[in-house]
C-alpha positions in Angstrom: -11.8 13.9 -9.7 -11.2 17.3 -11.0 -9.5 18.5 -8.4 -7.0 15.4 -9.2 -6.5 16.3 -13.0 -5.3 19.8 -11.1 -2.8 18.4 -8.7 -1.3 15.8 -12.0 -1.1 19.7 -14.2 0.7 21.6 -11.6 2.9 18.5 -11.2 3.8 18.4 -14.7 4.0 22.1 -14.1 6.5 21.9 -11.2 10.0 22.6 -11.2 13.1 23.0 -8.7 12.6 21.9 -5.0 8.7 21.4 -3.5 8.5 21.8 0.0 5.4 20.8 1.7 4.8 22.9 5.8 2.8 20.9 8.4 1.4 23.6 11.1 -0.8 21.7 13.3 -2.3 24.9 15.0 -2.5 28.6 13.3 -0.4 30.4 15.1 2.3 28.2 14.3 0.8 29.1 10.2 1.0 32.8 11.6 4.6 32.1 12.6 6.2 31.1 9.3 3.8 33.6 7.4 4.5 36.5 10.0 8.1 36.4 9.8 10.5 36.6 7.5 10.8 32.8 6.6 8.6 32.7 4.2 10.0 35.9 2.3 13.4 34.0 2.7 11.8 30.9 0.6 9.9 33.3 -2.2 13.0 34.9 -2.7 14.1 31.0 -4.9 13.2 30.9 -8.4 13.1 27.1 -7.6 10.9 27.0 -4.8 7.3 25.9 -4.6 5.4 25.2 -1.1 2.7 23.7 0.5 1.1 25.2 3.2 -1.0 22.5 5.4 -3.0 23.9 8.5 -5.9 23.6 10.3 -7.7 26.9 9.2 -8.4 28.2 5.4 -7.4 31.4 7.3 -4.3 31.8 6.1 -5.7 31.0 2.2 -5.5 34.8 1.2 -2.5 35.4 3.5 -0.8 32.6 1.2 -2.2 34.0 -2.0 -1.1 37.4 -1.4 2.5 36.7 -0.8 2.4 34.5 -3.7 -0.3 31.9 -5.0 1.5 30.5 -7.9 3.9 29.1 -6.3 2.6 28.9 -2.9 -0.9 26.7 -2.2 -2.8 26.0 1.1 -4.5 22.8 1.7 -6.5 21.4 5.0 -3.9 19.6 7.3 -7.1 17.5 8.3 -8.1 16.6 4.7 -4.5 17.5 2.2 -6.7 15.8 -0.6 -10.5 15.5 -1.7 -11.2 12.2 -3.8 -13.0 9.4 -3.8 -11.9 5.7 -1.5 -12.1 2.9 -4.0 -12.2 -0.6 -2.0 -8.8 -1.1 -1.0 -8.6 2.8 0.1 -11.7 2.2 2.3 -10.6 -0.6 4.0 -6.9 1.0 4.8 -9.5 3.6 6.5 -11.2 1.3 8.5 -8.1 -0.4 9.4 -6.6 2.8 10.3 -9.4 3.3 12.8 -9.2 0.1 14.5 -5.4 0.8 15.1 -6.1 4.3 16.7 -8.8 2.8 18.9 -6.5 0.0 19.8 -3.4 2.5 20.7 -6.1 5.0 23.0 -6.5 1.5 24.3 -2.9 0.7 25.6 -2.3 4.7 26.4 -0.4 4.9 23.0 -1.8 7.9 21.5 0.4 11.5 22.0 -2.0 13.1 25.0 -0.8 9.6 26.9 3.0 9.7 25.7 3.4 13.5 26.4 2.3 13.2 29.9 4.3 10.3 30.8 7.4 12.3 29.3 6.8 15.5 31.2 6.6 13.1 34.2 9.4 11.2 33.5 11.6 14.4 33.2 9.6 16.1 36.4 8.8 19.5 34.6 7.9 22.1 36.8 5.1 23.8 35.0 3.8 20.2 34.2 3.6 19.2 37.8 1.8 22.3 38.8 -0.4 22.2 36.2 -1.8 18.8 37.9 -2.5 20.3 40.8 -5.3 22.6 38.9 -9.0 21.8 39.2 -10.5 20.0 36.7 -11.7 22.8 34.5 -8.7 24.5 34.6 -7.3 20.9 33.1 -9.6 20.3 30.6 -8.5 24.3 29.5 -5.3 23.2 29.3 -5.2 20.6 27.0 -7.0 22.9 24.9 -3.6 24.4 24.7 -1.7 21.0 24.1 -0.6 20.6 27.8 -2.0 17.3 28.8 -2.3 17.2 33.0 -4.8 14.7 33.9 -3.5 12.0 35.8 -5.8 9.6 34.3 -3.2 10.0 31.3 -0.9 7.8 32.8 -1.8 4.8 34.3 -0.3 2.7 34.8 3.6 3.4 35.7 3.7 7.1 34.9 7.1 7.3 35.2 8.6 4.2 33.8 10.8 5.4 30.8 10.9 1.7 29.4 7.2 1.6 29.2 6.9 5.3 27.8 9.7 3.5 25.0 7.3 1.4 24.3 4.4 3.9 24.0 6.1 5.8 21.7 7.5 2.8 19.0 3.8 1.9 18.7 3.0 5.3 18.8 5.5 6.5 15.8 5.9 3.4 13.8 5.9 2.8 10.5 3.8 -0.2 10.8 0.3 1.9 11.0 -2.1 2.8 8.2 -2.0 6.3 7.9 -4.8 8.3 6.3 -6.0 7.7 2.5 -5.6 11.9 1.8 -2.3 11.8 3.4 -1.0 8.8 1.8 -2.5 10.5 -1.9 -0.9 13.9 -0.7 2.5 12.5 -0.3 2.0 10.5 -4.1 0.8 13.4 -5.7 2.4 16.5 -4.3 5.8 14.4 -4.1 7.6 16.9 -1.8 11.3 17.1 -1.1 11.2 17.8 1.8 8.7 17.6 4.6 8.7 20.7 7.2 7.1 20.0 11.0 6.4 23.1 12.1 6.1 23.1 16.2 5.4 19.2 16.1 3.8 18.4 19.6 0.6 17.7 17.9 -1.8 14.9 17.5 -1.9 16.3 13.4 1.3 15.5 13.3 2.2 12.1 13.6 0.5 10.8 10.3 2.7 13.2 8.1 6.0 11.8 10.1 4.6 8.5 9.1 3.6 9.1 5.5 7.2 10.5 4.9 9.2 8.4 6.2 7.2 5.4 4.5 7.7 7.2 1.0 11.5 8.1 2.4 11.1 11.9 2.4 13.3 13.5 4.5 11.6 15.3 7.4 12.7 18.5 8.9 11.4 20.0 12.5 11.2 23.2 13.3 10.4 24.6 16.9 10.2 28.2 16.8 8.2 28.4 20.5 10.8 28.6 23.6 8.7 26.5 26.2 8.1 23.9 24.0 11.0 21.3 24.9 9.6 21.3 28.3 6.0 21.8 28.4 4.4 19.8 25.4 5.7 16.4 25.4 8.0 14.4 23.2 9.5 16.0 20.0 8.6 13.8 16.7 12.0 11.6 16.4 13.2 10.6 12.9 14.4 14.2 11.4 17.2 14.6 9.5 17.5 18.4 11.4 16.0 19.9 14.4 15.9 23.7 14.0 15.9 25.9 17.7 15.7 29.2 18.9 18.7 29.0 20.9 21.7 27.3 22.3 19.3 26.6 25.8 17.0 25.1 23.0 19.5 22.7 22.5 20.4 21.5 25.5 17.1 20.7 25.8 16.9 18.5 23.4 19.9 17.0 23.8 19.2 16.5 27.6 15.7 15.6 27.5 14.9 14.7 24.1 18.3 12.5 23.5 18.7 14.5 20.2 21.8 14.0 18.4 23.2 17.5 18.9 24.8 17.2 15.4 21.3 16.9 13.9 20.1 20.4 16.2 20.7 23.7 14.5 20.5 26.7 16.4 18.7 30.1 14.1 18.1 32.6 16.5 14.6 33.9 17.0 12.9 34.4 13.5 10.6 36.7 14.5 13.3 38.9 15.9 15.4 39.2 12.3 13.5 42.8 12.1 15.1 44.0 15.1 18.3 44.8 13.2 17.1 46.0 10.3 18.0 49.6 9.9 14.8 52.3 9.2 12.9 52.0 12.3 11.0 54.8 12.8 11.8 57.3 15.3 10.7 58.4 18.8 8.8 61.3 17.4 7.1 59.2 14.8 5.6 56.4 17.2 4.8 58.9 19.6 3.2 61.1 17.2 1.0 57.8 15.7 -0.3 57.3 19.3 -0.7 60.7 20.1 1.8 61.2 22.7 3.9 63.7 23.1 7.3 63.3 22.6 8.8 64.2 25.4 7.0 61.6 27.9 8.6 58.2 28.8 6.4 55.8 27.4 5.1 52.3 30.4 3.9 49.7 28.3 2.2 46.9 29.7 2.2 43.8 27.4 -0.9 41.9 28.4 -1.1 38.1 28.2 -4.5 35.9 26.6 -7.2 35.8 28.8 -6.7 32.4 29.4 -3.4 33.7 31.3 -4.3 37.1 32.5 -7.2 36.7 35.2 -5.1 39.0 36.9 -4.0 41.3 34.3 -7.3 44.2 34.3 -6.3 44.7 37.9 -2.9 45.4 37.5 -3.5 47.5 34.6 -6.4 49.8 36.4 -3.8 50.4 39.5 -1.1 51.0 37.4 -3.5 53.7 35.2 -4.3 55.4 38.3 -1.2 55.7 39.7 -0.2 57.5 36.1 -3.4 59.6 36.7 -2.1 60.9 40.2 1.4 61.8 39.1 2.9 59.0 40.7 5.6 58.3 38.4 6.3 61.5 37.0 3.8 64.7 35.3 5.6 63.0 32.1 4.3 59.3 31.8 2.3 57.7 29.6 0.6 53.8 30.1 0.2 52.0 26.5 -1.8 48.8 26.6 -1.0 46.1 24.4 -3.5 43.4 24.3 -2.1 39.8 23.4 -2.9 39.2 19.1 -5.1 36.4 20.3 -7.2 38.3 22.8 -10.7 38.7 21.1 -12.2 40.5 24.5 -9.4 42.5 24.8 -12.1 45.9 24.9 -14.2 44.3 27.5 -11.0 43.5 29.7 -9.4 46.9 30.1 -12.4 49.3 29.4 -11.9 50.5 33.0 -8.9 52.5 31.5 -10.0 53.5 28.1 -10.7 57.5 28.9 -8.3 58.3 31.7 -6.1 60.8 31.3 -2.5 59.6 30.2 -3.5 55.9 28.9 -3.3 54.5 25.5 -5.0 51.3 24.6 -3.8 49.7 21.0 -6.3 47.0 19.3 -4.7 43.5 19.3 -3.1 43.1 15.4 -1.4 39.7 14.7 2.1 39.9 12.8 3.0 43.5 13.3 6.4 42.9 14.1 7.5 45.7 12.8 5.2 47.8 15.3 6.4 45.7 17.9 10.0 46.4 17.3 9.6 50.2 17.3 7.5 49.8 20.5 9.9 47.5 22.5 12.9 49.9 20.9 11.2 53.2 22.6 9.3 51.7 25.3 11.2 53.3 28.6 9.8 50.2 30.6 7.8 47.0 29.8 5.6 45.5 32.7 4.3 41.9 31.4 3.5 38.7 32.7 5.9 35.7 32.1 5.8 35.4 28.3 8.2 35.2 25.2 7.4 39.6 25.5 9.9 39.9 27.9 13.0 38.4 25.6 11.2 40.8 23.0 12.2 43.8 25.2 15.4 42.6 26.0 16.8 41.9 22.8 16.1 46.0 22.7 17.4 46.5 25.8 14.4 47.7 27.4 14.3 47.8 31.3 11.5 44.6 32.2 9.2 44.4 35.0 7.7 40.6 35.3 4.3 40.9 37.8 4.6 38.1 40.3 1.4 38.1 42.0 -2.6 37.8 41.1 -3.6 41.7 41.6 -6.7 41.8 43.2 -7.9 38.5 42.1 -8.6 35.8 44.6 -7.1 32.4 42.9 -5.9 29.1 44.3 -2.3 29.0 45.2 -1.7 26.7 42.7 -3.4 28.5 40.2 -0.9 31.8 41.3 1.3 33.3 38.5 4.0 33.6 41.0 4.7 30.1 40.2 4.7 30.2 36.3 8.6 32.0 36.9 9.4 28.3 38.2 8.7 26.8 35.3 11.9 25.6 33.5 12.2 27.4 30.3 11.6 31.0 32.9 13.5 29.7 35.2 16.8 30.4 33.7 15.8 34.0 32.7 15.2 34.7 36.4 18.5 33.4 37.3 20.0 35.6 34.8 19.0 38.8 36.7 18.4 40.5 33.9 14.4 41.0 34.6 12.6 42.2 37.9 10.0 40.0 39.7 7.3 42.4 41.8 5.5 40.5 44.6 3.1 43.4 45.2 1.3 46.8 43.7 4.1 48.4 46.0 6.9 46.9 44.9 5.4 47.7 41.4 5.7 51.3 42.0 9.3 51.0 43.4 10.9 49.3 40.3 9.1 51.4 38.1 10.1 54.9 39.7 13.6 52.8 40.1 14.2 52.4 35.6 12.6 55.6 34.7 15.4 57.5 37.3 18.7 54.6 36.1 17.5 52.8 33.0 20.9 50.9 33.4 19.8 48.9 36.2 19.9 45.1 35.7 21.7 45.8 32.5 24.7 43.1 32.7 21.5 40.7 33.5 19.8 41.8 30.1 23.0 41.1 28.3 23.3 37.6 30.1 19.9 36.9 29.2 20.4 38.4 25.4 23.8 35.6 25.5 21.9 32.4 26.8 18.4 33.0 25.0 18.7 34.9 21.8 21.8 34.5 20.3 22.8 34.8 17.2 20.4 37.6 16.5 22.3 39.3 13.4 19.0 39.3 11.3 20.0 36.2 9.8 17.5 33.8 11.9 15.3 33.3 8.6 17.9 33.1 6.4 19.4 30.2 8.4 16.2 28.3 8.7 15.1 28.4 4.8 18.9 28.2 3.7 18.9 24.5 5.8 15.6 23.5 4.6 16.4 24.4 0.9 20.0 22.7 1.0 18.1 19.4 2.1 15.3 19.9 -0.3 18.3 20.0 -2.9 20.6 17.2 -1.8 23.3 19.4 -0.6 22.3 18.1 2.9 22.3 14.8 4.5 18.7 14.0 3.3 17.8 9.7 3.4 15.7 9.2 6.3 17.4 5.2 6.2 19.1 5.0 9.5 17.9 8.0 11.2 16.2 7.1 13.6 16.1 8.0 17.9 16.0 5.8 20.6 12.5 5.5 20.9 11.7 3.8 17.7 14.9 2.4 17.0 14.0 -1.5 17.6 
């Protein structure tokens, strides 16, 4: 009950616009606390936010930037009280529904794997071909590829309809803390932040019920075609990029008037002027100056079976001279990799190799090594439009080292996959088949760092415009103008094809 008589005083308390931030996973916390979205929101005198994820991990993170007006609360549990009778049995009831739509194949594992079917996604159809373990990995990561999903009549878009008005209606009990969240916290706005999440749904629910207009933001590029329906009901979808919004529009049936296009948060410190110099970075690495720097940009372990391979030919290559008396080899692990030291130990003392330490949210680390990187050599990943928005020469490794995998398990065929597919048609990166042709595209940048240049700026055109810095600005600016009725805001009437009858 106490923590009730807190939540009434910092209601009376409240003033100007309270925006409450579902993040179903922590990296999608990480990307509104890591960029500069957040900063864009504190910068309001009359803004005050609620930060629901899965993790008190962020808690300090949240109370350093600002704990008076920001607070962090469990997206699992948003409130702590006690069920009277009626509560309890709204619980129960609840229960029974969920059980009943796992039933039918109405729950968001079933629905996103009859919509990647129904739209014939590359990366989802090859992801069915894995072995079991690989699947049950898989859906660790929200990408649902067991077949068993979606019996019967995989494929029928009028029964996937159907699915998904049981799924997302407004008929369901949602939970007691969410339904208390909404009454006490009384937000203006309700932010979905990268929404393809079984957390998600009750919050889409709960606001629409108590007619707060909902906002979804989907700040990771692969998203529209890997992870399944996007919530519908928004008053504003808010994308990366114009390719973004064609996906939505295409395969979502998004209104494109309800789509804004921000640019790539994350890459608003790109322009900002003070980065340090060549000297500096190489001097904090202790490198000299003179040498062109090879960074490899390694994937999660999950995705980089391969990678330790690649990374010990490529280090002894740099030993021999191969490239040049002048080359260095920086490893950067992926932020997420916690065995990133066991994984690329074989490299650690040679001659002429750097290994960072994996540190999440160091964008501005990131932008100084992508601007003075000569060449970045990375598996498919968002890494690559990070070097090209620098204009950084990109090697893309198309093959499994000297691991022995399934064919269907090969990275080759992750640059099929529909969101990579149209950078590789851009020509603006180069795919190596082999260690050999490894060497050759790396001796080719280092002598004509121009090559593949028109491709980069293609690429720069179709994935990452506008990238003026303003990314942030555009996102919090929408979010804030809703939050303050400046905006189309009444979720009456808004609703997509879906759940529309």
């Amino acid at each position: 009950m106490a923590g009730e008589e807190v939540n009434e005083a910092a209601s009376n308390r409240r003033h100007g616009v309270r925006i409450a931030f579902a993040l179903p996973t922590s990296m999608a916390a990480r990307g509104l606390l890591a960029t500069p979205v957040i900063e864009r929101f504190l910068n309001q005198t009359d803004f005050e936010g609620c930060i629901l994820s899965p993790s008190n991990r962020e808690k300090k993170l949240i109370q350093s930037l600002d704990g008076a007006r920001l607070e962090w609360r469990s997206i699992y549990h948003p409130v702590v009280c006690r069920l009277d009778l009626k509560q309890r049995a709204r619980r129960l009831c609840r229960t029974l529904c969920s059980r009943l739509l796992r039933l039918v194949g109405s729950d968001f594992p079933n629905i996103a794997y009859r919509f990647n079917e129904i739209n014939e996604f590359v990366g989802h159809q090859q992801k069915k071909a894995m072995s079991d373990e690989r699947q049950a990995r898989e859906a660790l990561a929200g990408n649902f590829v067991d077949p068993g999903l979606g019996w019967p009549m995989p494929k029928s878009r009028s029964f996937f309809n159907v699915l998904c008005r049981l799924y997302y209606g407004q008929w369901q009990c949602t939970p007691p803390a969410i339904d208390q969240f909404m009454q006490q916290a009384r937000p203006d706005v309700m932010v979905l932040w990268n929404p393809q999440s079984t957390l998600i749904k009750d919050y889409l629910v709960a606001a629409r019920k108590n007619d707060v207009p909902v906002v979804v933001v989907i700040t990771s590029w692969d998203m529209p075609t890997t992870k399944g329906p996007i919530c519908p009901g928004a008053v504003k979808y808010i994308v990366n990029s114009t390719a973004m919004k064609r996906e939505l529009t295409g395969h979502h049936q998004i209104d494109e008037q309800r789509i804004l296009v921000s640019g790539w948060p994350q890459m608003d410190v790109y322009t900002r002027a003070g980065v340090p110099d060549r000297k500096s970075l190489f001097d904090s690495i202790g490198v000299p100056v003179g040498n062109r720097l090879i960074v490899f940009a390694a994937n999660s372990e999950r995705l980089g079976r391969h990678e330790p391979s690649v990374v010990e030919y490529m280090a002894k290559r740099i030993v021999e001279g191969a490239y040049g008396s002048d080359c260095t080899l920086l490893i950067r692990p992926h932020p997420k990799d916690g065995n990133w030291e066991r994984r690329f130990r074989c490299v650690v003392e040679l001659d002429g190799v750097v290994v960072e330490s994996p540190d999440w949210g160091r964008l501005d680390h990131l932008n100084t090594l992508m601007r003075h990187a000569d060449v970045v050599v990375a598996s498919q990943g968002s890494i690559t439009m990070d070097a090209v928005a620098q204009d950084t020469c990109v090697i893309n490794i198309g093959f499994d080292g000297n691991v022995d995998v399934p064919e269907n398990e090969s990275v080759r065929r992750w640059y099929l996959m529909d969101h990579y597919r149209t950078v590789m048609e851009t020509d603006g990166v180069w795919l190596v088949d082999d260690f050999g042709e490894l060497d050759m595209a790396l001796a080719a940048y280092l002598e004509n760092p121009e090559l593949k240049s028109l491709g980069r700026k293609k690429l720069r055109a179709e994935q990452l415009e506008p990238m003026d810095g303003k990314a942030s600005m555009r996102i919090a600016s929408t979010i804030l103008d809703i939050a303050r009725g400046r905006a189309m805001a009444s979720v009456a009437g808004i609703m997509d094809s879906v759940v529309s009858v």
